[in-house]
ROLUM-866434 format. One line per field, with one value per residue (C-alpha): residue number from 1; x, y, z. Coordinates in steps of 0.2 Angstrom, whole numbers, plus 5000, padded with zeros to 4 digits. Layout:
N
k (NUM;...);
X (X;...);
Y (Y;...);
Z (Z;...);
// end
This chain:
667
k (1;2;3;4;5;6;7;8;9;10;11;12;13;14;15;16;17;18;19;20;21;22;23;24;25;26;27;28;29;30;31;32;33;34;35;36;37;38;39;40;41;42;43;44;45;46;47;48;49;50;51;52;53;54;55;56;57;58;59;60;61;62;63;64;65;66;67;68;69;70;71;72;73;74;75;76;77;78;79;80;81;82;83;84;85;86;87;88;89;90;91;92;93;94;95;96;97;98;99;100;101;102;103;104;105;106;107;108;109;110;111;112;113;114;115;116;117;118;119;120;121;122;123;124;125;126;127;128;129;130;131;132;133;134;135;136;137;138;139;140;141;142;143;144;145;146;147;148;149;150;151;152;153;154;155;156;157;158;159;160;161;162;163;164;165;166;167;168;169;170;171;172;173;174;175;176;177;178;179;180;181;182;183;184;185;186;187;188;189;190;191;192;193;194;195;196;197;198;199;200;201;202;203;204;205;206;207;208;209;210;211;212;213;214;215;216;217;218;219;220;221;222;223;224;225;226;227;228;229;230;231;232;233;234;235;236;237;238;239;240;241;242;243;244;245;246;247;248;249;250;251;252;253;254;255;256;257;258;259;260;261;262;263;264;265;266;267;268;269;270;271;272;273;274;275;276;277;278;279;280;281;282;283;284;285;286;287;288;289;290;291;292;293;294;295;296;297;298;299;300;301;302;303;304;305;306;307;308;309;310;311;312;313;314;315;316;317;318;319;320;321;322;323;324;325;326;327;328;329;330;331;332;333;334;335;336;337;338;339;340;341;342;343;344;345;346;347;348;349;350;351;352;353;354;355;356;357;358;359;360;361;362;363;364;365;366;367;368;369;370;371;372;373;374;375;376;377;378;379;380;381;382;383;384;385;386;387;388;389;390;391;392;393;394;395;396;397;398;399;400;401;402;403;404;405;406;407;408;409;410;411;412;413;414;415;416;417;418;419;420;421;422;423;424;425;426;427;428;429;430;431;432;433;434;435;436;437;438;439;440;441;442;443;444;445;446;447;448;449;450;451;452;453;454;455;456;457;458;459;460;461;462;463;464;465;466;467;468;469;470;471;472;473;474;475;476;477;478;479;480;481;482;483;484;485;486;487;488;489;490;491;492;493;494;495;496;497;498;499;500;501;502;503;504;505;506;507;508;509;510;511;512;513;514;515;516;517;518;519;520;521;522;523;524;525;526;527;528;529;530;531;532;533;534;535;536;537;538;539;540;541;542;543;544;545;546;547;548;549;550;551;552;553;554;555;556;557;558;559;560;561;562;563;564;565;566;567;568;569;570;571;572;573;574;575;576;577;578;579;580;581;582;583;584;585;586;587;588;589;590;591;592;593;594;595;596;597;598;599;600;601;602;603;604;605;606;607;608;609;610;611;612;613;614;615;616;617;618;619;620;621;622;623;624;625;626;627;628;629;630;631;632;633;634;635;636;637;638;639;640;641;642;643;644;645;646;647;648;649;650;651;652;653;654;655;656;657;658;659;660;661;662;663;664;665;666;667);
X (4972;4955;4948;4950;4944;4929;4925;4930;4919;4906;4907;4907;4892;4884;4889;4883;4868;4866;4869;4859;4844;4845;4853;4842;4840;4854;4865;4855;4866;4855;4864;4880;4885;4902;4890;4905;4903;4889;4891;4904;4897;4880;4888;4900;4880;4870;4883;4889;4870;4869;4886;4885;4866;4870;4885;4876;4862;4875;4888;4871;4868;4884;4883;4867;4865;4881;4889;4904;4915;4921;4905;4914;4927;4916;4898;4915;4923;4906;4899;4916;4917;4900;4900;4919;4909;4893;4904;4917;4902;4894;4907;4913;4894;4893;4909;4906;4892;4899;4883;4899;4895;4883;4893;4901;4907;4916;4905;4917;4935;4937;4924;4928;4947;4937;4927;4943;4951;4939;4934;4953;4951;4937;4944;4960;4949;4939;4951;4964;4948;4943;4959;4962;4948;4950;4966;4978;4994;5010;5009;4993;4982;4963;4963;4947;4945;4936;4923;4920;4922;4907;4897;4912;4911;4896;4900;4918;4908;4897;4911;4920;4907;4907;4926;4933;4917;4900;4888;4875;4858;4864;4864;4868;4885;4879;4863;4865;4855;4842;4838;4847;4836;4851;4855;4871;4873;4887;4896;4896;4903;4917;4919;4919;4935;4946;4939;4946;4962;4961;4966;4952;4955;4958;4941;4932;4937;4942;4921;4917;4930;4921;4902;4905;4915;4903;4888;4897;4898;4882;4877;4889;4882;4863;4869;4875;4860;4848;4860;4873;4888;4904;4903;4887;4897;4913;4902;4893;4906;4909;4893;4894;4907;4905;4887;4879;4871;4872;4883;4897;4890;4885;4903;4910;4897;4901;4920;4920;4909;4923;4937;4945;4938;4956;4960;4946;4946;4964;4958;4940;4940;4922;4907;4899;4880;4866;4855;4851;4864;4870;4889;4888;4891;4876;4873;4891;4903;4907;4890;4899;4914;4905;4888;4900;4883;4874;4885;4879;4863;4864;4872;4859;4846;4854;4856;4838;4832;4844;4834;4817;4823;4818;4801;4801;4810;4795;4785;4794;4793;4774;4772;4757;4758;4753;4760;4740;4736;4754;4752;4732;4739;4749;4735;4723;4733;4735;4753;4753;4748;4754;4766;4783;4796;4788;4803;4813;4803;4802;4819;4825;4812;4819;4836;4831;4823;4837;4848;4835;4848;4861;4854;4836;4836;4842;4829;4817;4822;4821;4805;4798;4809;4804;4784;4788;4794;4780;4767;4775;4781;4770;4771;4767;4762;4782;4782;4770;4776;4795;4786;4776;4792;4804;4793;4789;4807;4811;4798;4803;4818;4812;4800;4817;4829;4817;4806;4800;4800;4798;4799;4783;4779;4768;4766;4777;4779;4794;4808;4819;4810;4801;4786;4787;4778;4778;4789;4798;4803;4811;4819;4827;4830;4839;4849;4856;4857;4857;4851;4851;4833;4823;4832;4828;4808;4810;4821;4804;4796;4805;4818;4809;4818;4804;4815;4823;4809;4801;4817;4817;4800;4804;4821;4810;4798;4813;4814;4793;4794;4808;4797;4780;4787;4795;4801;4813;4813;4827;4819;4837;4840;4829;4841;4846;4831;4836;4856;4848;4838;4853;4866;4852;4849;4865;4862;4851;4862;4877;4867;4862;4880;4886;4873;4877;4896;4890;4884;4895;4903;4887;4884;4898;4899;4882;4890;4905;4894;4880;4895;4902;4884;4883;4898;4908;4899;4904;4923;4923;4916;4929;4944;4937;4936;4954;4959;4950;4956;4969;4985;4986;4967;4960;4954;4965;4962;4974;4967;4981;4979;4979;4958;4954;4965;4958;4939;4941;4948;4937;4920;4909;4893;4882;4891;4882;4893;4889;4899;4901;4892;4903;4914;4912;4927;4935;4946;4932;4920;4933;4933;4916;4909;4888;4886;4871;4869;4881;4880;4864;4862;4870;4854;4840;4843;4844;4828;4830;4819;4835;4826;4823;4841;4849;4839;4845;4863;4864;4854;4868;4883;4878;4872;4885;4871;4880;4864;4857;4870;4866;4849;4846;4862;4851;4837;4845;4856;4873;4888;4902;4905;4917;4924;4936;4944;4943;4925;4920;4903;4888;4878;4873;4893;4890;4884;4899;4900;4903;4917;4917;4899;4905;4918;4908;4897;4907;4923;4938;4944;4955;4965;4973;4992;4989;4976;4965;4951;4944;4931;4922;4912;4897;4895);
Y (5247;5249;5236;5243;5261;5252;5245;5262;5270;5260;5262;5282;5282;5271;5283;5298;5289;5284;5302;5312;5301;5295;5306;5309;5293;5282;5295;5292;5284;5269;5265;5276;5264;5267;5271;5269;5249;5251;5265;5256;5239;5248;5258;5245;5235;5246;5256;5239;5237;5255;5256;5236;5237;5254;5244;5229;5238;5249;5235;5226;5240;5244;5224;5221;5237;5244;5228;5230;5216;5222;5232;5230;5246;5259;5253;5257;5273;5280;5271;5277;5294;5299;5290;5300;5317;5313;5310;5323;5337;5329;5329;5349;5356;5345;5353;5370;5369;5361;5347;5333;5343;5330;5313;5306;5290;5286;5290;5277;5277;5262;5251;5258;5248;5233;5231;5235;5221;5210;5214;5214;5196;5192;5199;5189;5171;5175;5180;5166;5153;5162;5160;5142;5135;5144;5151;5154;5147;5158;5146;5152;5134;5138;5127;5125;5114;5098;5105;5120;5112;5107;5125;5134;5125;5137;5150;5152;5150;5162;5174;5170;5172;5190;5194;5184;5185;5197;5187;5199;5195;5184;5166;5154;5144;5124;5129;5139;5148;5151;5162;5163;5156;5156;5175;5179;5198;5193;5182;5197;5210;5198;5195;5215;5214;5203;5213;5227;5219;5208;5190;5179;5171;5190;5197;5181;5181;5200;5205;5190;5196;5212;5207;5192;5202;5217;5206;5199;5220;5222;5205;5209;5229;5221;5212;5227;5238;5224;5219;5235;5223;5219;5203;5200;5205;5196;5176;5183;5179;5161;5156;5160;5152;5136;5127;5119;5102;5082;5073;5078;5067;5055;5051;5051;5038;5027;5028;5027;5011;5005;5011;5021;5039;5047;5039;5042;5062;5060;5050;5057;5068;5070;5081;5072;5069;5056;5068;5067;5077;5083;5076;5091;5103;5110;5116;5123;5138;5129;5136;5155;5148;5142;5150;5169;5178;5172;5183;5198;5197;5194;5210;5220;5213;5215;5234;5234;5227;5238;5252;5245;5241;5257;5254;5238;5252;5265;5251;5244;5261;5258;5258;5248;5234;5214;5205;5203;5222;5227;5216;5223;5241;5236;5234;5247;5262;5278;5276;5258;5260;5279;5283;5287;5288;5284;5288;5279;5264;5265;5268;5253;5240;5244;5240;5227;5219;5224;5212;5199;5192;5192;5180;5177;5167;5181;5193;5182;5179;5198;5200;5185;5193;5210;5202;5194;5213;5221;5211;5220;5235;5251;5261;5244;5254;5258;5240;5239;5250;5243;5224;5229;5239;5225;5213;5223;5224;5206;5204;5217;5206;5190;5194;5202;5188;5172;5170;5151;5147;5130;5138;5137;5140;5125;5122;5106;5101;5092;5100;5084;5073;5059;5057;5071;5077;5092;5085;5075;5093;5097;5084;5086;5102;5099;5087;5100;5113;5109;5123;5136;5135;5124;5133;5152;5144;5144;5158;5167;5163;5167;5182;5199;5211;5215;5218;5203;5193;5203;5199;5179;5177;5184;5176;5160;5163;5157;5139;5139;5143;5131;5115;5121;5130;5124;5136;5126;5108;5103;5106;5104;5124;5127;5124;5141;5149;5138;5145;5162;5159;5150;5167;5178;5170;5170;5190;5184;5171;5181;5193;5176;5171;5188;5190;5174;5178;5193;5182;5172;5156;5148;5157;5158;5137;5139;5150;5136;5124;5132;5141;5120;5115;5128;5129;5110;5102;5118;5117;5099;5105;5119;5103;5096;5111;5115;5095;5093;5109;5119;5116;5097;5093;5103;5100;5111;5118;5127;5145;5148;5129;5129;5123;5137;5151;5145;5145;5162;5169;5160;5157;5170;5170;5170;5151;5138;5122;5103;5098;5081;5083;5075;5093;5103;5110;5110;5120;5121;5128;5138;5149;5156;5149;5142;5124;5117;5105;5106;5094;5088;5095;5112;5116;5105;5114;5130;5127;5123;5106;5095;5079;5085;5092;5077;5066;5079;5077;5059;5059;5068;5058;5042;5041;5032;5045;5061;5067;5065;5077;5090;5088;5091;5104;5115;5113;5114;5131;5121;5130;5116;5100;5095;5076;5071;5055;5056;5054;5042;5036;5046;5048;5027;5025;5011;5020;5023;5041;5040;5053;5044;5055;5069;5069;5070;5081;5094;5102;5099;5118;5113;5099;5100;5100;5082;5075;5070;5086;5091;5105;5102;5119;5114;5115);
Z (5024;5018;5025;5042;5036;5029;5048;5056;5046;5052;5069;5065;5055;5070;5083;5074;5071;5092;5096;5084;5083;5101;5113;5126;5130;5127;5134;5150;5163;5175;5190;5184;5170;5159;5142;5133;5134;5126;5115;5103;5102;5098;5084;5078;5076;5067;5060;5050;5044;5040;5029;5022;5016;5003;4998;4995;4984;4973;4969;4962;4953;4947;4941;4934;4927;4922;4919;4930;4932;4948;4955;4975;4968;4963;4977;4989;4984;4985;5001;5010;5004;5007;5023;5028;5022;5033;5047;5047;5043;5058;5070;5064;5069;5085;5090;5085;5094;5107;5106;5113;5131;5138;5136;5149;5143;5158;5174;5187;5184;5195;5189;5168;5176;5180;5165;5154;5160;5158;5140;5139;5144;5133;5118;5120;5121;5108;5097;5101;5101;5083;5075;5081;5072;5056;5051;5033;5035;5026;5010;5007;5015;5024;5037;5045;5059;5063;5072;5062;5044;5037;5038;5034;5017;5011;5021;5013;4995;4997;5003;4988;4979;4982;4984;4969;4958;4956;4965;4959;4960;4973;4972;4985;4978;4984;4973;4956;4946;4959;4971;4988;5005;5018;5027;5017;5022;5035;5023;5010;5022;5024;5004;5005;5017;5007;4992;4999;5005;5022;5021;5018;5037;5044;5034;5041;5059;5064;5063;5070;5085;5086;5084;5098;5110;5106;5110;5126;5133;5131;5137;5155;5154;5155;5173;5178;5175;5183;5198;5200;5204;5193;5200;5190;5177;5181;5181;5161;5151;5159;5160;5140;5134;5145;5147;5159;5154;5160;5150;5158;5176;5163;5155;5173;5179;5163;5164;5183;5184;5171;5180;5164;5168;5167;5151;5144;5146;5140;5124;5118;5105;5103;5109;5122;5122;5126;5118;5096;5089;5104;5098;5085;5097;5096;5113;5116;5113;5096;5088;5088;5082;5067;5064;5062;5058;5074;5085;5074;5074;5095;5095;5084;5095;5112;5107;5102;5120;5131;5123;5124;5143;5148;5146;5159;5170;5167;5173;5187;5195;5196;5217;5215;5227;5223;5207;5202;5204;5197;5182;5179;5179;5166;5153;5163;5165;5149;5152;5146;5128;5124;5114;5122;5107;5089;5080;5090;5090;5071;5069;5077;5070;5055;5059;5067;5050;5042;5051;5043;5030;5043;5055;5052;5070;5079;5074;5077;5095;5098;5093;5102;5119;5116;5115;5131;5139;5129;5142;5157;5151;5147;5131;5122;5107;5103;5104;5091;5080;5082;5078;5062;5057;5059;5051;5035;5032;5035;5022;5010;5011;5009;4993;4985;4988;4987;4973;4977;4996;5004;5022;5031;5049;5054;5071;5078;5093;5102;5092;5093;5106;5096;5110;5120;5137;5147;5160;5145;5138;5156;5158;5141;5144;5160;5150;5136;5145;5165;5178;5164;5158;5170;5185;5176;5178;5199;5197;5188;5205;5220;5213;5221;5207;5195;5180;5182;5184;5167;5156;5164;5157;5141;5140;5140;5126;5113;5122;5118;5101;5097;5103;5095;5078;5063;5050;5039;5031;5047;5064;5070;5068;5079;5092;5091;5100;5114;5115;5113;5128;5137;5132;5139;5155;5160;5161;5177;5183;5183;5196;5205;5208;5212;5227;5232;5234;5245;5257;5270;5271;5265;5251;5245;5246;5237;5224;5221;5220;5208;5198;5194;5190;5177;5168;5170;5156;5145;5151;5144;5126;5128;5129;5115;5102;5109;5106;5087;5080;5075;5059;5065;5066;5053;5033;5022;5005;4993;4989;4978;4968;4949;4949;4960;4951;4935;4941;4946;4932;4920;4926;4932;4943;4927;4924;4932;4935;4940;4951;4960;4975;4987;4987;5002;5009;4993;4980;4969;4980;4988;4972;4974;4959;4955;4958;4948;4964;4976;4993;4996;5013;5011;4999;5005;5023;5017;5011;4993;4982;4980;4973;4954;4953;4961;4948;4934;4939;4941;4925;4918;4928;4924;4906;4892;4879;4874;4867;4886;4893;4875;4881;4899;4900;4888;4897;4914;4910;4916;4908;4912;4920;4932;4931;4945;4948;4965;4966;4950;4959;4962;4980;4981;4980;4968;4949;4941;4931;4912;4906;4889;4886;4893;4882;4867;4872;4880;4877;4886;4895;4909;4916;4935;4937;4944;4931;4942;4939;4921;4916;4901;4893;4888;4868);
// end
């Protein structure tokens, strides 16, 4: 299938790129680690950027310049093909020249065993966790699930947008006819997938699979190479996919002081929380199973520190004694600033702003970690060079894609805490997120390791920059700076448990205990995404219904439609279509000025004028109108919309097979 060539082809060009660019040293093998854990998730990372980004920037070429309907076909016989010639011409001088001779993918046969069971493991939760949230059922229904719906609504759009229509200059689907604010790169790689074949849920979920187990092996492969112990790496995973936090003891107290505990952990369906929006699930394992793209751009970044990792080593080998000295050496010494691997450096700045438009979050959490490693680790000026790097390509990015941006960073303080204090951020802290963050602070403290004391510090620097930043008109995403820093530190608390479970009865008791702590408020969420999802507990949508078949053969990208607003996980969406203004808070936090459009549509919803709709459809560039009978009120739920004016002013096009939804073309 050429779906899954397009992903093997990926991870080829990636590894050719690891191994000709970067031999020397990610070959190298600290503390006799099995490479090949991190070889392929690596590659399967950058190679994806390095195959997607040419594939993105020819089908716009073949669309906006050659008018191609279908510009996916020929942006991937070509991306394919020369990638398959790249890599077989590659891989025939490497072996005649016998340049395969150093890798040793497989340095211990015992613990390679090990670590295949457990990312046998992993991939098996993911993918069953994956797949029972969002899933096609055999007649050809979406069902996504309770917990995941409301973002998969323009995430499914925008990957529409791409595999059923040209979405070419891109424009994101709940906001037409503008420009595109919201990191879509990840949605177009799986528009690419079901262009080329795979099933909308398989093209959605199989690289989510891969980027979040991918992440998880480098995530565990970090533990190893700071603790040496497949223990550390046996508690990462865990500690990943279930949180620690508060509410859990909370709830118990409640229900135990009204004597219905058991019934009500058999009865609730919700998140629990006594936190704001801590009932979204915005603290727990349900963030991967929604945001997709998150898990990638962890990856990208993860591979990007486990290189910049040797550094910290270079500089944890310094035998100067005292923190104080140790740490002044750090800023005093040649070896501190000189250049140690410019290209390198280079090399991955730029791949690491590439992923900018995958998950902007993400690449800002590795440059504010990596900051935090540069302050301890010598060769700072690779540092530099990999920041400015990254950040003129974020750039590059942005001034393409966003032509009007209401993103500013303004310094807030508090992220959601109304009247917040120091100790008032710890204890709130504590509260979402237990022993994770305010324990990794004593942690910083008392643990002897250097490195993992460097990587604590900068595992931090995240929570600080999402209680004094804001970037976006909802402060509210900034809540996933925190989970970076909670996903990270469980790197060091996996290395924490495993020593503890070395010592003897009382250690191990200690381990139990601190093991419970961490992870039972997580379990609990874990119940609930099990409980409110799957077939029975999940909004379902038609791909093969009349409105959406006809959308997609009628309408183009260029066609900007207003639609009610009330449509999120919807047939209409679910066709990939423009939306003049789709739900309100799809576009407002994405970043986009909803107030004149909303004041347009209702304008043209509500008027009994058909020289009002003639008017302001002109002016606004909208192509058609949807009227549905489902939804005959606007937002205030009381202002009735007028069909008798669209009527006249419109054409009718279309009528559903149940009457209820009618297009009208715009004279």
């Amino acid at each position: 299938m050429l779906a899954i060539l397009y992903l093997i082809l990926a991870c080829m060009t990636g590894f050719v790129f690891l191994h000709a660019l970067f031999r020397k040293t990610f070959f190298e093998k600290p503390s006799g680690q099995n490479m090949i854990w991190i070889a392929v998730p690596s590659a399967f990372g950058f190679g994806t950027l390095l195959l997607t980004w040419p594939l993105y920037i020819l089908a716009y070429f073949f669309h906006t310049k050659m008018q191609a309907a279908k510009p996916l076909g020929p942006a991937n016989l070509i991306v394919m093909l020369v990638s398959a010639l790249i890599v077989a011409a590659y891989f025939f001088v490497q072996k005649k020249k016998n340049g395969f001779r150093e890798l040793k993918p497989v340095c211990d046969r015992k613990l390679f065993i090990r670590e295949a069971i457990l990312y046998a493991a992993v991939l098996l939760f993911v993918t069953l966790s994956i797949f029972h949230v969002f899933f096609v059922t055999k007649d050809g229904t979406i069902c996504a699930g309770y917990t995941v719906f409301s973002d998969y609504a323009p995430h499914v759009s925008m990957i529409r947008s791409f595999s059923k229509q040209a979405n070419f200059p891109t424009q994101y689907p709940f906001y037409g006819g503008s420009d595109v604010k919201y990191h879509f790169m990840f949605q177009f790689l799986t528009g690419n997938l079901e262009f080329l074949g795979l099933r909308l849920d398989f093209a959605y979920n199989l690289p989510s699979i891969l980027a979040l187990v991918g992440f998880l092996m480098l995530a565990t492969q970090l533990s190893y190479r700071l603790f040496t112990s497949f223990a550390a790496e046996l508690f990462v995973p865990a500690l990943f996919f279930f949180r620690s936090g508060t509410a859990i003891v909370q709830f118990m107290i409640e229900h135990l002081q009204s004597h219905d505990l058991i019934e009500a952990i058999k009865q609730n369906r919700s998140f629990i929380g006594y936190t704001e929006n801590e009932n979204w699930g915005l603290w727990n394992y349900n963030v991967y199973l929604n945001q997709r793209h998150l898990a990638f751009g962890l990856l990208v970044a993860a591979a990007v520190i486990w290189f910049f990792l040797f550094y910290a080593d270079t500089a944890c080998a310094d035998s100067e004694n005292g923190r104080l000295k140790w740490f002044a050496a750090r800023w005093s010494k040649k070896s501190a600033w000189i250049f140690e691997d410019p290209l390198r450096a280079l090399l991955l700045g730029v791949l690491l702003g590439s992923a900018t438009f995958w998950n902007g979050a993400a690449v800002i959490g590795a440059l504010l970690i990596l900051f935090g490693m540069a302050v301890f680790s010598d060769h700072k000026l690779d540092y530099l060079i990999l920041a400015v790097c990254a950040v003129c390509v974020s750039f590059l990015q942005t001034h393409v894609f966003i032509k009007e941006s209401v993103f500013k960073a303004t310094f807030f303080w508090g992220f959601l805490l109304n009247d917040p204090s120091l100790f008032g951020v710890l204890v709130y802290l504590a509260r979402i997120m237990g022993i994770t963050i305010v324990g990794a602070v004593i942690l910083l403290i008392f643990l002897k390791k250097r490195q993992a004391r460097i990587l604590i510090f900068s595992f931090l620097i995240p929570v600080v920059f999402a209680f004094t930043m804001s970037l976006t008109p909802d402060v509210t995403v900034n809540h996933k700076y925190i989970m970076i820093a909670a996903v990270f530190l469980s790197v060091i608390w996996g290395g924490v448990l495993a020593a503890l479970w070395k010592k003897k009865a009382a250690g191990r008791a200690c381990m139990v205990l601190l093991l419970v702590l961490l992870t039972a408020n997580g379990l609990y969420d874990f119940l609930i995404i099990i409980r409110n999802n799957g077939f029975d507990h999940s909004y379902q949508v038609d791909l093969n219904s009349d409105v959406t078949a006809w959308l997609d053969e009628n309408l183009t990208s260029e066609d900007l439609v207003l639609a009610p607003s009330s449509y999120t996980f919807h047939e209409v969406p679910m066709s990939g279509i423009m939306m003049y203004r789709g739900y309100a808070y799809y576009a407002w936090s994405a970043g986009y000025d909803i107030e004149y459009r909303t004041s347009v549509s209702t304008a043209i919803y509500a008027t009994t004028d058909s020289e009002v709709i003639k008017e302001l459809t002109k002016k606004e560039g909208i192509d058609y109108i949807i009227y549905d009978e489902y939804g005959q009120t606007l937002d205030d739920g009381e202002t009735l919309i007028s069909e008798d004016a669209i009527k006249e002013a419109c054409k009718l096009v279309y009528t559903s097979k149940d009457s209820y939804i009618r297009i009208y073309k715009v004279k």
